[in-house]
N, CA, C and O atoms as a printed pandas DataFrame, in Angstrom:
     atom_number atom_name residue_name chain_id  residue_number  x_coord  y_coord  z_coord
0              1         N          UNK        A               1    0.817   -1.193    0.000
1              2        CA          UNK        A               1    0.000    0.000    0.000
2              3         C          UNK        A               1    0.861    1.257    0.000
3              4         O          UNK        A               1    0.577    2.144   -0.805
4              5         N          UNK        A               2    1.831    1.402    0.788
5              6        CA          UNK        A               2    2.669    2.287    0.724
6              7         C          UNK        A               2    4.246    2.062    0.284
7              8         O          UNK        A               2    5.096    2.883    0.626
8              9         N          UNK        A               3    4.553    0.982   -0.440
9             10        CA          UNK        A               3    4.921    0.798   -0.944
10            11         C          UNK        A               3    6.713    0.334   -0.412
11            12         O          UNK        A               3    7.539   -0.166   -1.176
12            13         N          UNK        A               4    6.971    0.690    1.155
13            14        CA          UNK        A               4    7.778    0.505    1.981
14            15         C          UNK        A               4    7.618    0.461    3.061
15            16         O          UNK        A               4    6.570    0.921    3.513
16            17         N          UNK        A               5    8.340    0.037    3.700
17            18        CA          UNK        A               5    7.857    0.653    5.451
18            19         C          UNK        A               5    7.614    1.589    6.011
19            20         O          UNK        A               5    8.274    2.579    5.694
20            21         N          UNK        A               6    6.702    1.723    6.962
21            22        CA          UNK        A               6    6.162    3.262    7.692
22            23         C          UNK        A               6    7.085    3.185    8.932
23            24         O          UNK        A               6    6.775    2.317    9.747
24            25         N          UNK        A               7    7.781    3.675    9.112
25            26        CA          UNK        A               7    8.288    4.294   10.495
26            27         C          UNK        A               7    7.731    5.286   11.743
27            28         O          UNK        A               7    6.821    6.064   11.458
28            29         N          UNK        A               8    8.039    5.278   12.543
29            30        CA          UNK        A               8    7.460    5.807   13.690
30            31         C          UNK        A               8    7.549    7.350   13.221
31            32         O          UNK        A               8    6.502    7.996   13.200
32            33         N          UNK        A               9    8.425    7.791   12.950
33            34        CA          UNK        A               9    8.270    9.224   12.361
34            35         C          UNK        A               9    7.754    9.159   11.116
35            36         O          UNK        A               9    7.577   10.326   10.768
36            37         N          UNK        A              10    7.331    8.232   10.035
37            38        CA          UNK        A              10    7.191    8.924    9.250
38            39         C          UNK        A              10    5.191    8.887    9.275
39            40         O          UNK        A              10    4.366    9.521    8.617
40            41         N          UNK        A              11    5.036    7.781   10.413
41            42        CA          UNK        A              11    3.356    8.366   10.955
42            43         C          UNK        A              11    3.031    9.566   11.692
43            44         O          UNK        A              11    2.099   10.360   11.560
44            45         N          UNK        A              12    4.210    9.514   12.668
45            46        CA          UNK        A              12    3.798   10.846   13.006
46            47         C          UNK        A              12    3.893   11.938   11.958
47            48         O          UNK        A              12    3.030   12.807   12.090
48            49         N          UNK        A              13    4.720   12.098   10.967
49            50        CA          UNK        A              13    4.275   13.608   10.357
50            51         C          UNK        A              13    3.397   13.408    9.341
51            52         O          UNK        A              13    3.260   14.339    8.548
52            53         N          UNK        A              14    2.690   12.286    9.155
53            54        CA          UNK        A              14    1.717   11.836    8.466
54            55         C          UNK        A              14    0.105   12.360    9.582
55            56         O          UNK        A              14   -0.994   12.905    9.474
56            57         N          UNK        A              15    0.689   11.942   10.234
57            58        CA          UNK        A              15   -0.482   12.303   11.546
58            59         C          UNK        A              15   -0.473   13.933   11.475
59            60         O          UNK        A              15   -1.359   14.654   11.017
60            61         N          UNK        A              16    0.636   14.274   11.991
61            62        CA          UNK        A              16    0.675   15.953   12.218
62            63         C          UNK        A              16    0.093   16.604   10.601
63            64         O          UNK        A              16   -0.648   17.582   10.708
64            65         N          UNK        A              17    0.324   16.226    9.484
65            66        CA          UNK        A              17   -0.301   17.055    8.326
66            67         C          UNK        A              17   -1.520   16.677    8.309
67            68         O          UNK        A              17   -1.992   17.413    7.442
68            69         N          UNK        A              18   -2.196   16.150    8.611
69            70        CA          UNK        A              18   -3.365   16.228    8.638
70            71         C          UNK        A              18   -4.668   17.678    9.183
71            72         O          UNK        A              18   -4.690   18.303   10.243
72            73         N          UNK        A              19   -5.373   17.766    8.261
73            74        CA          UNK        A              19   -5.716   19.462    8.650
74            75         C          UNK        A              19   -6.682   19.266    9.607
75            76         O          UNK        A              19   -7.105   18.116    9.730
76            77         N          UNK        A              20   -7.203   20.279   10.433
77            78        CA          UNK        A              20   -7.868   20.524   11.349
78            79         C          UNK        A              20   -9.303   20.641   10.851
79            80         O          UNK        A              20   -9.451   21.585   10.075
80            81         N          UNK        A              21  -10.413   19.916   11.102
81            82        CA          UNK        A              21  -11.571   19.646   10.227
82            83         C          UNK        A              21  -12.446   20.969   10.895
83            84         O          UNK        A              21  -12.630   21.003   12.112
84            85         N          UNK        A              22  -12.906   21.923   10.108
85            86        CA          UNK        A              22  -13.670   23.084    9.986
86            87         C          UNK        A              22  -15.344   22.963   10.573
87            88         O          UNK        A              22  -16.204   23.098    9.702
88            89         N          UNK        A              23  -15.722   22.767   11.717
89            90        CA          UNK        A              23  -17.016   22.655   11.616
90            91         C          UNK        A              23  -17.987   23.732   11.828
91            92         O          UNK        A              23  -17.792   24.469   12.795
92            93         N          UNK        A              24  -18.909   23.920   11.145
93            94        CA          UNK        A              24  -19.495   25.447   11.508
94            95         C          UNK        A              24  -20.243   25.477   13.212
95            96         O          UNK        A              24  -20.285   26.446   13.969
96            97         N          UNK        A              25  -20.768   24.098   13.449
97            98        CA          UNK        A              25  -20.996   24.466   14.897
98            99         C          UNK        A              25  -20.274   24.674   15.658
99           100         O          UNK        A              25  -20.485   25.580   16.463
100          101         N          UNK        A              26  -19.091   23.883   15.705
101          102        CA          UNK        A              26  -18.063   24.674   16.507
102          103         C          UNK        A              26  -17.353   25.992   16.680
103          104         O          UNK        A              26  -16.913   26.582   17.667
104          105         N          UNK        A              27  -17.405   26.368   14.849
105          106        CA          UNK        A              27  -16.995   27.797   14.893
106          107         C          UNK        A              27  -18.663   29.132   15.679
107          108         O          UNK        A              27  -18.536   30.181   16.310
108          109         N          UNK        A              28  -19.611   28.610   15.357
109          110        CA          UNK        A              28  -21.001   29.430   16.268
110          111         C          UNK        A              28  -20.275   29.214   17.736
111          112         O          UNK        A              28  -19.746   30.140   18.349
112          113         N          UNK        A              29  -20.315   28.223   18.077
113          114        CA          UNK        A              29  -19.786   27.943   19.382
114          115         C          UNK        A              29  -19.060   28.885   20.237
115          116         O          UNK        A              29  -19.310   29.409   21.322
116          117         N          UNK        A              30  -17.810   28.950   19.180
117          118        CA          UNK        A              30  -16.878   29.712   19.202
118          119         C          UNK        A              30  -17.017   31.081   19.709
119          120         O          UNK        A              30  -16.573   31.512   20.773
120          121         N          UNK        A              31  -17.847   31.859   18.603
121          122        CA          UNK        A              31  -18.298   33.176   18.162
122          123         C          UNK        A              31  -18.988   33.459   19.493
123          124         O          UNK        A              31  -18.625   34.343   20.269
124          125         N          UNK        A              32  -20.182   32.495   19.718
125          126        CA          UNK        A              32  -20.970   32.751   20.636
126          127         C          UNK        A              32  -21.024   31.592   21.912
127          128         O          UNK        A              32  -21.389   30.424   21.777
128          129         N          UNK        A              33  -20.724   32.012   22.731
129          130        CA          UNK        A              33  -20.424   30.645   23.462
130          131         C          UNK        A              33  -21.775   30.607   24.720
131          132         O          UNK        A              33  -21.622   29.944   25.746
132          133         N          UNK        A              34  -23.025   31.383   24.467
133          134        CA          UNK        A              34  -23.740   31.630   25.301
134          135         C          UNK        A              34  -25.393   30.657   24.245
135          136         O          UNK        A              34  -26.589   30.848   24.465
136          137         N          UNK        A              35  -24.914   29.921   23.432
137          138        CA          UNK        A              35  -25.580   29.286   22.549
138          139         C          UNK        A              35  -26.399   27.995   23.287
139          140         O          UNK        A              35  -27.596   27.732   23.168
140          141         N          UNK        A              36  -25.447   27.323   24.034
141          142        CA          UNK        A              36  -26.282   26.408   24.741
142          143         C          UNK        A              36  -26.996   26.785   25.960
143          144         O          UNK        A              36  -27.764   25.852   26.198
144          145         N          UNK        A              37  -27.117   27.676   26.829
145          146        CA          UNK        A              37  -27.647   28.578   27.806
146          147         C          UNK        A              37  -29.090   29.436   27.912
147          148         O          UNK        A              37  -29.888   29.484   28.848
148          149         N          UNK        A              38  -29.127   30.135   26.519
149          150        CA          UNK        A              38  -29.875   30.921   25.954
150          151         C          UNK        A              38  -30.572   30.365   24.231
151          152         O          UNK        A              38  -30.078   29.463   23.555
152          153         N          UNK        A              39  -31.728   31.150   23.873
153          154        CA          UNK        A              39  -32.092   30.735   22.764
154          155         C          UNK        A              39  -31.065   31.954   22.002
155          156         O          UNK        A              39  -30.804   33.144   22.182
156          157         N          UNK        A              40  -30.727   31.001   21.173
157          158        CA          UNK        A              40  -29.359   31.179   20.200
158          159         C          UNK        A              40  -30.302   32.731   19.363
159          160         O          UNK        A              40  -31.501   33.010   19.366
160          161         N          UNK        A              41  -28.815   33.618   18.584
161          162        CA          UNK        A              41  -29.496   34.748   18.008
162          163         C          UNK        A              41  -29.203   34.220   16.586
163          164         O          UNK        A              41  -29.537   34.964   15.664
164          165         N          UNK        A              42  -28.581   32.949   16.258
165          166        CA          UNK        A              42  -28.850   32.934   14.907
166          167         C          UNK        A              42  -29.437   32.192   14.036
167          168         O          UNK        A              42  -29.568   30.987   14.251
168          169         N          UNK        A              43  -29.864   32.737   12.977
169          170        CA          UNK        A              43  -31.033   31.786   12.148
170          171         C          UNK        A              43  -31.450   30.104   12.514
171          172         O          UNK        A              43  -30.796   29.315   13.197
172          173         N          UNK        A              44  -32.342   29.947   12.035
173          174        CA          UNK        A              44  -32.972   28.745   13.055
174          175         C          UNK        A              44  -32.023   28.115   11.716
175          176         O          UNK        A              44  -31.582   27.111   12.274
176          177         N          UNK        A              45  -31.385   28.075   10.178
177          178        CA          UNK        A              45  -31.962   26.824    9.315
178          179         C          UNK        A              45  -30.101   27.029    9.837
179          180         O          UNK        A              45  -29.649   26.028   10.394
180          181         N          UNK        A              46  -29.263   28.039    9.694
181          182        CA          UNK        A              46  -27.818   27.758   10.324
182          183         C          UNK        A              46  -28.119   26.937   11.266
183          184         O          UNK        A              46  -28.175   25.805   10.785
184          185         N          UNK        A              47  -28.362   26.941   12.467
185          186        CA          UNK        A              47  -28.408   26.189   13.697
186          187         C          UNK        A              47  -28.267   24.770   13.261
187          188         O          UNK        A              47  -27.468   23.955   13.722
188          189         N          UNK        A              48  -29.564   24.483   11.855
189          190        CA          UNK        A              48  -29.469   22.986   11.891
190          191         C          UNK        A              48  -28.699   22.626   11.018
191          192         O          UNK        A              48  -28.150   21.536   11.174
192          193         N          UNK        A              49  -28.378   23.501    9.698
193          194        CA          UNK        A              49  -26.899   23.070    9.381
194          195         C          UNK        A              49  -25.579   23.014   10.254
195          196         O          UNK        A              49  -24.463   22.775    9.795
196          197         N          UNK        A              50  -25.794   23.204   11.230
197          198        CA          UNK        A              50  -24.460   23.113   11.976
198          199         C          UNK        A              50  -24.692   21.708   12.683
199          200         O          UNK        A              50  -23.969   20.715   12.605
200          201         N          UNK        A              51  -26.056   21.889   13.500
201          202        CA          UNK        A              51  -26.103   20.417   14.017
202          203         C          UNK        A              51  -25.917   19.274   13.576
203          204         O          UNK        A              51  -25.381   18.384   14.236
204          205         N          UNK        A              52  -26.287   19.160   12.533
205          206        CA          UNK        A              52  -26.402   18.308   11.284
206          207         C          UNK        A              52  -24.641   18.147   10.923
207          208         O          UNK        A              52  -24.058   17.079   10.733
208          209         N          UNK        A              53  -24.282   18.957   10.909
209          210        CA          UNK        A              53  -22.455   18.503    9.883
210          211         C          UNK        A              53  -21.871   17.930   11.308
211          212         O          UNK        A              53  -21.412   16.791   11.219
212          213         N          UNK        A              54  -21.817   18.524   12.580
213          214        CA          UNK        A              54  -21.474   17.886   14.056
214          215         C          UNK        A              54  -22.535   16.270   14.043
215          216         O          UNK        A              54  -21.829   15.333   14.416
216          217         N          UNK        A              55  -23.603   15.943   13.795
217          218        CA          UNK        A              55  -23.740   14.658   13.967
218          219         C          UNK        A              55  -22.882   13.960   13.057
219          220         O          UNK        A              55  -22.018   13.129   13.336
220          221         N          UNK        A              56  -23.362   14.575   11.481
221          222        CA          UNK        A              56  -22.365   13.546   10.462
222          223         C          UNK        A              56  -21.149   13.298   10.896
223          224         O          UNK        A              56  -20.548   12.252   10.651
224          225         N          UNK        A              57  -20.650   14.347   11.649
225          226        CA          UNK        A              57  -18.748   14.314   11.710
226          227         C          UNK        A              57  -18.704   13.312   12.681
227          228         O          UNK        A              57  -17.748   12.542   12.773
228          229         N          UNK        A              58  -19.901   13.267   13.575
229          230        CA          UNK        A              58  -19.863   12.254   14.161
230          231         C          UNK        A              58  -19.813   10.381   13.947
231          232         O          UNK        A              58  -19.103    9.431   14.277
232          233         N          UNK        A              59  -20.619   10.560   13.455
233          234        CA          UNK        A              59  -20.950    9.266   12.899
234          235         C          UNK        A              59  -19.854    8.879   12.219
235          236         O          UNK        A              59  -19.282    7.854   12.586
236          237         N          UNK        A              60  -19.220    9.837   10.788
237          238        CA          UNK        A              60  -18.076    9.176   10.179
238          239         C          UNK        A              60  -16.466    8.941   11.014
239          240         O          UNK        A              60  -15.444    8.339   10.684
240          241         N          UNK        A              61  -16.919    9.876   12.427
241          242        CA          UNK        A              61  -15.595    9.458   13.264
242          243         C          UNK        A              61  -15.544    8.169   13.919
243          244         O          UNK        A              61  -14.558    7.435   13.858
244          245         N          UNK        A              62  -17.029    7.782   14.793
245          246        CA          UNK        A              62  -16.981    6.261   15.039
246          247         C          UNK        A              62  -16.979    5.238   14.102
247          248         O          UNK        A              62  -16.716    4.062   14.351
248          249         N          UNK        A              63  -17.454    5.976   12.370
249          250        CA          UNK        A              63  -16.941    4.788   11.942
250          251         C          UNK        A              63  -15.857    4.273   11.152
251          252         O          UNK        A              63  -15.916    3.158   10.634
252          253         N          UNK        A              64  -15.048    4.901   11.059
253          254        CA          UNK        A              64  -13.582    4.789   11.145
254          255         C          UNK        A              64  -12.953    4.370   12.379
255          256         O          UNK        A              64  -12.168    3.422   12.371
256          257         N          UNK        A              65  -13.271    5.082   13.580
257          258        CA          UNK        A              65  -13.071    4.217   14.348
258          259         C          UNK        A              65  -13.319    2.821   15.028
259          260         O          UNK        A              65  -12.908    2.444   16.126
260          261         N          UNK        A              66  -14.216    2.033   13.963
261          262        CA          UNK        A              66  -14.655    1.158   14.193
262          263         C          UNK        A              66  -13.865    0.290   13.275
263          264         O          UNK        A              66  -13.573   -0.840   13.668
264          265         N          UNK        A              67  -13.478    0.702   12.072
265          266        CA          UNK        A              67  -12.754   -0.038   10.840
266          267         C          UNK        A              67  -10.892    0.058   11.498
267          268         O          UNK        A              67   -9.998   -0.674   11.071
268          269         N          UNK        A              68  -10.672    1.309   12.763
269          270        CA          UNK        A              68   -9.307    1.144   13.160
270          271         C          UNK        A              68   -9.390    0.196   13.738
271          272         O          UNK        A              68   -8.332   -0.425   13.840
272          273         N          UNK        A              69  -10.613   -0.410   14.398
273          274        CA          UNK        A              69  -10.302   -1.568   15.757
274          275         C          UNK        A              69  -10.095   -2.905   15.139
275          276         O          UNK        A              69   -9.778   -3.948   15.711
276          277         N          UNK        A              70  -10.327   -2.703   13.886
277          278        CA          UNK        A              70  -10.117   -4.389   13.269
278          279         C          UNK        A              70   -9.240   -4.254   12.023
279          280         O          UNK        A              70   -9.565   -4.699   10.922
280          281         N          UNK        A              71   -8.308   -3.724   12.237
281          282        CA          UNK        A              71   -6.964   -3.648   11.420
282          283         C          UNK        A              71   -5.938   -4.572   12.478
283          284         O          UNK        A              71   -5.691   -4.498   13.682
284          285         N          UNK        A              72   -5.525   -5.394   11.459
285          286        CA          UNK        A              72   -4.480   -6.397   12.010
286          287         C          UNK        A              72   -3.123   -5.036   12.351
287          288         O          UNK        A              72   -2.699   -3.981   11.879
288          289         N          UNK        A              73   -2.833   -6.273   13.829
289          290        CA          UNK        A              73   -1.422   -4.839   14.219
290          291         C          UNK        A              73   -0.826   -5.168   13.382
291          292         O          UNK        A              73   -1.068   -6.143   12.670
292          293         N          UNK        A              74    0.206   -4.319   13.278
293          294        CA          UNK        A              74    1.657   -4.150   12.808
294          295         C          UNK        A              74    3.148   -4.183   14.139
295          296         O          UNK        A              74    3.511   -3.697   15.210
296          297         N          UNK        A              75    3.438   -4.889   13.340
297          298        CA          UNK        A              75    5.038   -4.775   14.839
298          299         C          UNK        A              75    5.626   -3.826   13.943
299          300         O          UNK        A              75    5.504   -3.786   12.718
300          301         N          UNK        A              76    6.483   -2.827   14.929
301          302        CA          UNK        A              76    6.975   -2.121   15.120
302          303         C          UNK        A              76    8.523   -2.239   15.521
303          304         O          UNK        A              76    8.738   -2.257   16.733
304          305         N          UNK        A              77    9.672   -2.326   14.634
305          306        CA          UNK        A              77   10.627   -3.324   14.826
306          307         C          UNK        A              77   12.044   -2.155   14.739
307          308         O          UNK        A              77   13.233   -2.294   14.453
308          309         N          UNK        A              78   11.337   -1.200   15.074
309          310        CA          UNK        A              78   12.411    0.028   14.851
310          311         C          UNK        A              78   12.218    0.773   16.167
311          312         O          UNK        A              78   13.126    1.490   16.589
312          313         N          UNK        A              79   10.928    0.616   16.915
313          314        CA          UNK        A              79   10.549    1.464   18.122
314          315         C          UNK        A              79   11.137    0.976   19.298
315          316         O          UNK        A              79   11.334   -0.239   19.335
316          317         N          UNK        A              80   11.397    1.521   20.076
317          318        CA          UNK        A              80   11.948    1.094   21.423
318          319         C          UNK        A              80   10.723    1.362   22.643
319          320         O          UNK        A              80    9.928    2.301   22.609
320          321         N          UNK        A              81   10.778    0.369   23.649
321          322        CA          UNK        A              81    9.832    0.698   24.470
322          323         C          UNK        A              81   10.382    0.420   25.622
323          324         O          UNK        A              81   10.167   -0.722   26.028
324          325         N          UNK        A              82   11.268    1.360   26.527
325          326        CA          UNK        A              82   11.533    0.967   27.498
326          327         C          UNK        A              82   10.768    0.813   28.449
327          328         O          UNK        A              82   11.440    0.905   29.476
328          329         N          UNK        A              83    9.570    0.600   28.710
329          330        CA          UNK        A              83    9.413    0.368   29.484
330          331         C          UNK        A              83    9.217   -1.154   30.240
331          332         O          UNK        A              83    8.922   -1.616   31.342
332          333         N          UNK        A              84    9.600   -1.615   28.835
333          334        CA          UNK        A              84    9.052   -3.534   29.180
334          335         C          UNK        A              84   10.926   -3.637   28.458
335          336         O          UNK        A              84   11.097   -4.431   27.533
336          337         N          UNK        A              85   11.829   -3.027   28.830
337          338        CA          UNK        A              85   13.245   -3.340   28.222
338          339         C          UNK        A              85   13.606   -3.474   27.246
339          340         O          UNK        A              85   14.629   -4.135   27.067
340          341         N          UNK        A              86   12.841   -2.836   26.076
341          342        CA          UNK        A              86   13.073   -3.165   24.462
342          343         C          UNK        A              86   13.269   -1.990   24.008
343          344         O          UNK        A              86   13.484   -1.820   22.808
């Protein structure tokens, strides 16, 4: 798949480029943070586009995280783990 071995660094900066996913409820959130407290001041159909992209983001995060839990490991034959002496 990748055509060589992945190394411990070369997941992590595989990990680290990865961009920061944009969600508009979080950015309302943001803006206004008195949203869950009070009836919100902005448009009712924003509100549910926001709710709406926060469930989806949801859903497609558990389910990826559901497809990580049944990936065969990989050993790791370059990492050191001292804490078990290796």
């Amino acid at each position: 798949m990748f055509g060589g071995d992945l190394g411990v660094e070369d997941l992590r900066a595989c990990l680290a480029a990865i961009a920061p996913v944009e969600l508009l409820g979080m950015r309302l959130l943001t803006q206004q943070p008195h949203l869950i407290a009070v009836p919100p001041s902005i448009p009712r159909n924003l509100l549910v586009d926001a709710v709406t992209e926060i469930i989806d983001y949801t859903e497609r995060s558990a389910a990826a995280a559901r497809q990580l839990a049944h990936l065969p490991p990989i050993p790791l034959m370059t990492a050191s783990v001292l804490e078990f002496g290796l």
